[in-house]
C-alpha positions in Angstrom: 27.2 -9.9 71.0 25.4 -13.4 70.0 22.3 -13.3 67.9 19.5 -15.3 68.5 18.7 -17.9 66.4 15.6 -17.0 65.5 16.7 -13.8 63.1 17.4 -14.9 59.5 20.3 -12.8 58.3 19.1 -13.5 54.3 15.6 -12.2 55.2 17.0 -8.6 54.1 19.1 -9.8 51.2 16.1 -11.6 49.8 13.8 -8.7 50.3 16.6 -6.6 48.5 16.5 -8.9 45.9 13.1 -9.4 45.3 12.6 -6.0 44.8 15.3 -5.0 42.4 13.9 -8.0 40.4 10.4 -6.4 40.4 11.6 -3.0 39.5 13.6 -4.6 36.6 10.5 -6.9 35.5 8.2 -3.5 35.6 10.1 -1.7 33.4 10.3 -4.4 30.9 7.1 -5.0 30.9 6.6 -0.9 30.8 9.7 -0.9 27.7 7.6 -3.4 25.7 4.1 -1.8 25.9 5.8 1.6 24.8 7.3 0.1 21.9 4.1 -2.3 21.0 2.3 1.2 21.1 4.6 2.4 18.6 4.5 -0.6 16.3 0.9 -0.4 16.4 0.8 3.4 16.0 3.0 3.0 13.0 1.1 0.5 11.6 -2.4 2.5 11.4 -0.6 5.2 9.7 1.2 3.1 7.0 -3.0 1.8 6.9 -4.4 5.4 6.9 -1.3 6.2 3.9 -2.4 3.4 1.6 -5.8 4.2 1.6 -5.2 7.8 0.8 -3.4 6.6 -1.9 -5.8 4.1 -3.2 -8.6 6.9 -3.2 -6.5 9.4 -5.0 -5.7 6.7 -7.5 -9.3 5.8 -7.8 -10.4 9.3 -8.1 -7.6 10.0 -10.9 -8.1 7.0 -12.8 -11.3 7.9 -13.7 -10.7 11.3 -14.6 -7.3 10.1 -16.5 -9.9 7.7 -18.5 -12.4 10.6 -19.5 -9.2 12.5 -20.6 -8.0 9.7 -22.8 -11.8 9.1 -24.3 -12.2 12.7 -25.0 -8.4 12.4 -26.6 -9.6 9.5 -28.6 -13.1 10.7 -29.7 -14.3 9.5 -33.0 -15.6 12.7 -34.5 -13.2 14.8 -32.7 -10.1 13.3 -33.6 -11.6 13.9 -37.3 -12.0 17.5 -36.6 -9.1 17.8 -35.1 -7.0 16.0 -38.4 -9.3 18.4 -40.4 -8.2 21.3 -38.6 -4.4 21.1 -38.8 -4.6 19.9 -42.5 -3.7 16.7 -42.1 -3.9 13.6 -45.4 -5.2 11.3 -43.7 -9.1 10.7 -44.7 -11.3 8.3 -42.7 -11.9 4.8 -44.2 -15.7 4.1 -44.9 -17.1 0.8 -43.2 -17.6 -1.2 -46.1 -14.2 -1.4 -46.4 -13.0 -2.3 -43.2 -12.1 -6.1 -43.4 -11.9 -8.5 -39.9 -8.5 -10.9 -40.1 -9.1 -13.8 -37.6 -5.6 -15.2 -36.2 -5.7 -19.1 -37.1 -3.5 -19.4 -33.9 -5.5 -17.2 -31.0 -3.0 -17.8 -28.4 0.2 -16.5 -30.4 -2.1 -13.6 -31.2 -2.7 -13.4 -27.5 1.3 -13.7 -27.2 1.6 -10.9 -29.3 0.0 -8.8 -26.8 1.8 -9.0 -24.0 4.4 -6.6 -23.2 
């Protein structure tokens, strides 16, 4: 029949409400943490990648760079001429003449690739 004044009829509706919103704001909150979890996960293995490359580069440069000195040996690379019968003779020191470039920084130019 007649209800007392004293009941609110948006007491439930606002309970309702309240709740959905917390259930929405929960799993937002849950969404985001998932995906900063990822970002962050991602970005410690791009981290850990990179510095597995920068030791395997440091490790083969210095190899590459024994390889090249070995290759480019004074006395080997004369043995090696020698051996496959090559003309070309070595050029004593007293006849090695030092050209100074009047213009260092075109000579520097000339350097660059």
């Amino acid at each position: 029949m007649n209800q007392t004044r004293t009941t609110h009829r948006s007491n439930t509706f606002f309970w309702i409400s309240f709740f959905i919103a917390v259930a929405i704001v929960t799993t937002g909150a849950v969404t985001y943490v998932t995906y900063r979890n990822l970002q962050i996960q991602t970005a410690r293995e791009i981290e850990a990648t990179e510095k597995r490359i920068a030791s395997l580069v440091q490790d083969d440069i210095p190899s590459i760079q024994a390889e090249i000195d070995r290759q480019l040996a004074r006395y080997d690379l004369r043995e090696k001429l020698e051996r496959n019968g090559s003309d070309l003779i070595s050029t004593p020191s007293n006849r090695i003449q030092v050209i100074r470039a009047k213009n260092p920084a075109v000579s520097q130019q000339a350097l660059r690739p």
